[in-house]
PAPAKOL-450986 format. One record per residue (C-alpha): residue number from 1; residue in one letter; y, x, z. Coordinates in steps of 0.2 Angstrom, whole numbers, plus 5000, padded with zeros to 4 digits. Example, Ala and Ser with C-alpha at 12.3 -4.5 7.8 and 13.67 -1.06 7.14 Angstrom:
2
    n  res    yy    xx    zz
    1    a  4978  5062  5039
    2    s  4995  5068  5036
***
This chain:
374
    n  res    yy    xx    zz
    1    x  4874  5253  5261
    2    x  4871  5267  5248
    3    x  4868  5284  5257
    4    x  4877  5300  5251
    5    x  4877  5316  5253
    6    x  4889  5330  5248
    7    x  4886  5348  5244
    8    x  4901  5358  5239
    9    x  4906  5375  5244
   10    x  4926  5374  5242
   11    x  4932  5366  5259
   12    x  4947  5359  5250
   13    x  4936  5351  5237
   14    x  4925  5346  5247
   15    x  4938  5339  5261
   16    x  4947  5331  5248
   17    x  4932  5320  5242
   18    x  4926  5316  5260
   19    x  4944  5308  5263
   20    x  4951  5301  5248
   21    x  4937  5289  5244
   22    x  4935  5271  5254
   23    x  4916  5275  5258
   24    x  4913  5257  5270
   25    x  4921  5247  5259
   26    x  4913  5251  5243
   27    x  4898  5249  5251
   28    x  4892  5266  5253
   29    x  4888  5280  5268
   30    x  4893  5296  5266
   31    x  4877  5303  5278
   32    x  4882  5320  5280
   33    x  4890  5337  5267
   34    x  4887  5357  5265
   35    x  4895  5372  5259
   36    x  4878  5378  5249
   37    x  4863  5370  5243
   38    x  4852  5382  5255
   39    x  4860  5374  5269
   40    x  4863  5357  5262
   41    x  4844  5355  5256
   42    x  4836  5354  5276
   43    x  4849  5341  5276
   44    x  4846  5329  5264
   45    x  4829  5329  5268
   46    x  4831  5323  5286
   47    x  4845  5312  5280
   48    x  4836  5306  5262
   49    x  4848  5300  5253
   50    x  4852  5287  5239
   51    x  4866  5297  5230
   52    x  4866  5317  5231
   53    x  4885  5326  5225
   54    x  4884  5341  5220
   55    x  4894  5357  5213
   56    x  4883  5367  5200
   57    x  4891  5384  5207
   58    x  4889  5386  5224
   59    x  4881  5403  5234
   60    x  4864  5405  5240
   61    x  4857  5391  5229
   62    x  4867  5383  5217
   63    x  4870  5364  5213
   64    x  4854  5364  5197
   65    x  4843  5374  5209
   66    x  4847  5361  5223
   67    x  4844  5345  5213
   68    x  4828  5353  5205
   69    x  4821  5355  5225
   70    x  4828  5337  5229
   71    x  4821  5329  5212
   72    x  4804  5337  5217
   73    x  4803  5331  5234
   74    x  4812  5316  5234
   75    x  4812  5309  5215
   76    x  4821  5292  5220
   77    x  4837  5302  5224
   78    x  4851  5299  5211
   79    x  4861  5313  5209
   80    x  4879  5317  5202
   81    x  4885  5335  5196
   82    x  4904  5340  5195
   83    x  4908  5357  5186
   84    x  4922  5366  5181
   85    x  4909  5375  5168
   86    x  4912  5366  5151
   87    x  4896  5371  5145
   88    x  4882  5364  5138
   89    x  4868  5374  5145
   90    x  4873  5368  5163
   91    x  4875  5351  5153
   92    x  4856  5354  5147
   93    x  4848  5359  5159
   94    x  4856  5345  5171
   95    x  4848  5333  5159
   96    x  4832  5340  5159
   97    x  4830  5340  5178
   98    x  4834  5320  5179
   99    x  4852  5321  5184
  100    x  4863  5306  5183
  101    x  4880  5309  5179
  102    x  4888  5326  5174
  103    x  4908  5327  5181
  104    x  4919  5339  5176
  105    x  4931  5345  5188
  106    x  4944  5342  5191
  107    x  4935  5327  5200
  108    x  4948  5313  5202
  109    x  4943  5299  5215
  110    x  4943  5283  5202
  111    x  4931  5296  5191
  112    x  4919  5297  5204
  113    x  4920  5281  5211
  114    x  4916  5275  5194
  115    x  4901  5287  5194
  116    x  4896  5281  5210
  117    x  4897  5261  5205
  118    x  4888  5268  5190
  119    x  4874  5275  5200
  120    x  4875  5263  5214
  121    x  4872  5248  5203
  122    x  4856  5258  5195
  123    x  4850  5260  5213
  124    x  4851  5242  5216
  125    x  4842  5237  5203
  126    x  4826  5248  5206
  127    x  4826  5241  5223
  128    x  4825  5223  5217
  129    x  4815  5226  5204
  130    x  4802  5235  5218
  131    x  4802  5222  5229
  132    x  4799  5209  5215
  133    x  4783  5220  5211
  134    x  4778  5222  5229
  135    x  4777  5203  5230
  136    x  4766  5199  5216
  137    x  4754  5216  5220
  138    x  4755  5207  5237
  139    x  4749  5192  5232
  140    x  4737  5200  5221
  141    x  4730  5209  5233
  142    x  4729  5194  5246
  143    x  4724  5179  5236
  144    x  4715  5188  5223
  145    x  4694  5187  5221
  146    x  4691  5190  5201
  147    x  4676  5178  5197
  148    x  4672  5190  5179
  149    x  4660  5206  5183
  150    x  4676  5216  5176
  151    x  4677  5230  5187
  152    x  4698  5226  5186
  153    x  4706  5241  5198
  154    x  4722  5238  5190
  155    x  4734  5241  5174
  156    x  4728  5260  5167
  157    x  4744  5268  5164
  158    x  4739  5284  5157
  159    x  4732  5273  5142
  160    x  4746  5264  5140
  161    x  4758  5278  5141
  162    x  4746  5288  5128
  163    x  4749  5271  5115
  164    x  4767  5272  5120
  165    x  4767  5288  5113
  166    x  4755  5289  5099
  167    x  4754  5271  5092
  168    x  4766  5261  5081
  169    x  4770  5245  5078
  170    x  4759  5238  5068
  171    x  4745  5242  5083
  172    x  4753  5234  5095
  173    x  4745  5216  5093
  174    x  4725  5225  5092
  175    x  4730  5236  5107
  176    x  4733  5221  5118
  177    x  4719  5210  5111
  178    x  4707  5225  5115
  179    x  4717  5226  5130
  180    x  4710  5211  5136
  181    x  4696  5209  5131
  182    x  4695  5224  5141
  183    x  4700  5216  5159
  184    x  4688  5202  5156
  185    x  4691  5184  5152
  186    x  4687  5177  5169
  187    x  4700  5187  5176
  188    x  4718  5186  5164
  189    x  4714  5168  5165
  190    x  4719  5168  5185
  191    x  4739  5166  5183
  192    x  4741  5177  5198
  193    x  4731  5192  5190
  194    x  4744  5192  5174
  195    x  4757  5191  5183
  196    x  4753  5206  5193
  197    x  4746  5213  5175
  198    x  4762  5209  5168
  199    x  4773  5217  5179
  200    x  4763  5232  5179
  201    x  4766  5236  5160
  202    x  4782  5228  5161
  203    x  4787  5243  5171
  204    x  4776  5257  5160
  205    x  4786  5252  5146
  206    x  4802  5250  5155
  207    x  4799  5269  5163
  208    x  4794  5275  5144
  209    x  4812  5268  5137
  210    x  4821  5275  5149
  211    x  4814  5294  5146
  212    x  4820  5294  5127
  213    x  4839  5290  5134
  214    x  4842  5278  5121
  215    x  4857  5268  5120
  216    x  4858  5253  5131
  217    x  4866  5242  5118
  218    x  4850  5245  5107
  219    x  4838  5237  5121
  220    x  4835  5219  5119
  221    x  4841  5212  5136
  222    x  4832  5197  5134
  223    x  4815  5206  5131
  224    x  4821  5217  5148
  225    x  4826  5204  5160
  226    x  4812  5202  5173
  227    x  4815  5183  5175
  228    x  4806  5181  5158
  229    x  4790  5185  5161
  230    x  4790  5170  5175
  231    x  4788  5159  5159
  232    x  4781  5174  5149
  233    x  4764  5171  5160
  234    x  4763  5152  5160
  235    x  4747  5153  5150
  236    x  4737  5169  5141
  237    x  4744  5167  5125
  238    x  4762  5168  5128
  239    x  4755  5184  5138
  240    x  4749  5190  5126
  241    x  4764  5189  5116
  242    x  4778  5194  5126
  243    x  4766  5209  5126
  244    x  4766  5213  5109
  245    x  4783  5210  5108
  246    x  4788  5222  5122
  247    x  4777  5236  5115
  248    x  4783  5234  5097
  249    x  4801  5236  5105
  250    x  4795  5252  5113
  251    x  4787  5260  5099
  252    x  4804  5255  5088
  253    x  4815  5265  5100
  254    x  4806  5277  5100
  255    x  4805  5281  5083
  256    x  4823  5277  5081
  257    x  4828  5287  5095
  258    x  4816  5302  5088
  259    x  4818  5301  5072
  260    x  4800  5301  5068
  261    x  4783  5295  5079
  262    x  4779  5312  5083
  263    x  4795  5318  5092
  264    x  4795  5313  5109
  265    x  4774  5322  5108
  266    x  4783  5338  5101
  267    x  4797  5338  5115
  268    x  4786  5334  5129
  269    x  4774  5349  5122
  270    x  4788  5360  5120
  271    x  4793  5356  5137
  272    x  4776  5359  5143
  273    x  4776  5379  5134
  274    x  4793  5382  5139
  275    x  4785  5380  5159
  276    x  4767  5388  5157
  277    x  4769  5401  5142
  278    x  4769  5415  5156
  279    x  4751  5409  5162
  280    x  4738  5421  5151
  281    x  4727  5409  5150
  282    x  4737  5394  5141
  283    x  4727  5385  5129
  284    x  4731  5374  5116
  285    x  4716  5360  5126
  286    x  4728  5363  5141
  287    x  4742  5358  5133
  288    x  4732  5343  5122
  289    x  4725  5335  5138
  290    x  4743  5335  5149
  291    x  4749  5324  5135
  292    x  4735  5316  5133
  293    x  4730  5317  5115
  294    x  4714  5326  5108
  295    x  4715  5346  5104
  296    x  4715  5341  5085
  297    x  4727  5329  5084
  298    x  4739  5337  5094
  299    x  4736  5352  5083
  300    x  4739  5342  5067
  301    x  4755  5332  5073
  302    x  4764  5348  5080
  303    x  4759  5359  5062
  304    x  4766  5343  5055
  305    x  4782  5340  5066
  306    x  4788  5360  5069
  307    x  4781  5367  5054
  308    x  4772  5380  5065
  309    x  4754  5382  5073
  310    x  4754  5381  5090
  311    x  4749  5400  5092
  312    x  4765  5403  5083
  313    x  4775  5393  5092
  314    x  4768  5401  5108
  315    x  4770  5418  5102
  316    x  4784  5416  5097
  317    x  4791  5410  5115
  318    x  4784  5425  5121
  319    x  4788  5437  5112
  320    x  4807  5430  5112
  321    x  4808  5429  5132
  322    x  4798  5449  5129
  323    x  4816  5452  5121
  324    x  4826  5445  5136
  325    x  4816  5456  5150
  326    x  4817  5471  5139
  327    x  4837  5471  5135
  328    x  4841  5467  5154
  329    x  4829  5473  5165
  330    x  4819  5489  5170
  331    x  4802  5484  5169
  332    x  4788  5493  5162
  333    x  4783  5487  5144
  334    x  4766  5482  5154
  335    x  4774  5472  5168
  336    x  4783  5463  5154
  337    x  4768  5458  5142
  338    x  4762  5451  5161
  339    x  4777  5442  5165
  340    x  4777  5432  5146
  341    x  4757  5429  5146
  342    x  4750  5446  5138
  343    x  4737  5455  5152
  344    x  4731  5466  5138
  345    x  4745  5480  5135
  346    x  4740  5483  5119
  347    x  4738  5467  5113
  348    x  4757  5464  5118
  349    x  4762  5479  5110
  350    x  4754  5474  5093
  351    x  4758  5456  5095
  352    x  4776  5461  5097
  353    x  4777  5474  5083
  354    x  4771  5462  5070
  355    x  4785  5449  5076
  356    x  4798  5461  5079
  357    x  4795  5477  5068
  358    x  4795  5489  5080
  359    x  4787  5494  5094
  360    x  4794  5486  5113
  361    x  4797  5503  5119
  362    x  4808  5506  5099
  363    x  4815  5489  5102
  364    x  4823  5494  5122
  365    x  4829  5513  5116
  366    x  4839  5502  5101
  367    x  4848  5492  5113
  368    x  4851  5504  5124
  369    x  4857  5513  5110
  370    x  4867  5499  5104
  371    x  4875  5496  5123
  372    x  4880  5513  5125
  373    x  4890  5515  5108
  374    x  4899  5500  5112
***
């Protein structure tokens, strides 16, 4: 049985999904519901569920301040948002927190059984695909005694996930050679080691493709389908190349799916600013080393992919969230070059002027100005 739980504030709406779907025989539990996220959180903790339903616009603590607790503390949780806001900042931001389907409202019954069959069927799959990796790291880990020195402590995911993102195509078939040559010969020789090895990366790459939501119809099923890489493993050369091809697939998405090599870098950096821009010592080496390039590199390719520095992207963030405090809030111009990364009043005072032309204490009298005559 899928598990779900069901947070909605309106008792009619919420009374009308709990009775008019067939949980049982659809295969799923509805494990207990809410009126508002605050009270529904404790909840789904204590019940953990598979499948998480939720209104963006409930009191307390709304539905995208609900699922970004529940994504944090339980990241397996699929979650399903209904709204009757046909906007798409809540469609944005419901994306960037990992949300699974987006419902408008009203919600009809076959609609969200069709979201849940959606969801349920993605749930499914993880699960088998975890147990099939439990068995081999099983086996691994029983059977295994690697006869080269290689100190082998398994698959190095950060590496992979830096080529993922920084290589192409034409790397692919050096990167794997190096690979393993890296691992050791006396150890991808031993068919249970690539099989473990193989699985490993298998599911790098397959995490990778689904963070640049790409289109389904555009991933090679065969390449995807698990039961290949029984026969994929047979002997190290068709390793080896089921390899190659599976990163070469990757890489090609990816640059499909960003339009040029350097997007999904640029999006996961801007990502990273638009989170940690108020910290006042934010670096561009902070920033470098969570994606997991070198400070010049990562330099060079966001010059090259926003047509700004990195300082100017920065300030610029700052300076424009500056501008959001001073029109709706009563903070000090000090408190507010604090709150966007500025500890240095007068440095924020300068920084803004030169961006904005006038002063921050100029900028707040013209929109009060502005407010008042309208």
């Amino acid at each position: 049985m899928i598990k779900v739980f069901l947070a909605e504030d309106e008792t009619i709406i919420r009374q009308g999904i709990k009775n008019n779907i067939d949980w049982n025989s659809n295969g799923f539990e509805l494990v207990g519901e809410a009126g508002d996220g605050e009270y529904a959180y404790p909840m789904i903790l204590k019940y953990q569920p598979d499948i998480l339903l939720t209104d963006v616009k409930m009191p307390f603590m709304d539905g995208l301040e609900l699922s970004r607790a529940v994504k944090k503390a339980l990241p397996k949780t699929k979650i399903i948002v209904f709204s009757g806001y046909n906007e798409f900042d809540y469609a944005k931001e419901a994306i960037k927190i990992g949300i699974s389907d987006y419902l408008l409202k009203p919600v009809t019954a076959v609609s969200l059984m069709e979201s849940l069959k959606k969801v349920a069927d993605q749930i499914l799959e993880e699960r088998e695909n975890s147990r099939l990796l439990e068995r081999y790291f099983i086996n691994y880990e029983k059977y295994m005694e690697f006869p080269d020195k290689t100190d082998y402590s398994g698959v190095d995911r950060k590496l992979i996930k830096n080529f993922l993102k920084t290589g192409n195509a034409e790397e692919c078939s050096l990167f794997i050679d190096e690979y393993f040559e890296a691992v050791g010969k006396g150890n991808y020789n031993s068919l249970l080691l690539r099989q473990y090895m193989t699985m490993d990366i298998f599911y790098c790459v397959q995490e990778f493709i689904k963070s640049l939501t790409v289109d389904e119809a555009d991933i090679p099923a065969d390449l995807m389908d698990l039961k290949r890489i029984t026969k994929a493993v047979e002997n190290v050369e068709t390793t080896m190349n089921y390899l190659k091809e599976l990163f070469a697939c990757a890489l090609n998405l990816r640059d499909k799916n960003s339009g040029d090599r350097y997007g999904l870098l640029i999006r996961e950096a801007r990502e990273y600013i638009g989170e940690n821009y108020s910290s006042s010592d934010f670096s561009l080496n902070m920033i470098a080393s969570h994606i997991g390039v070198s400070p010049s590199y990562f330099s060079s390719i966001f010059k090259q992919g926003t047509g700004q520095s990195f300082i100017e992207y920065l300030t610029k963030v700052r300076i424009d969230r500056a501008c959001e405090l001073l029109k709706c809030t009563t903070l000090r111009t000090s408190e507010i070059g604090e709150q966007v990364g500025y500890n240095d009043p007068h440095y924020f005072s300068t920084t803004f002027k030169k961006i904005m032309g006038q002063s921050p204490k100029d900028f707040k009298t013209r929109v009060s100005q502005e407010n008042t005559d309208a």
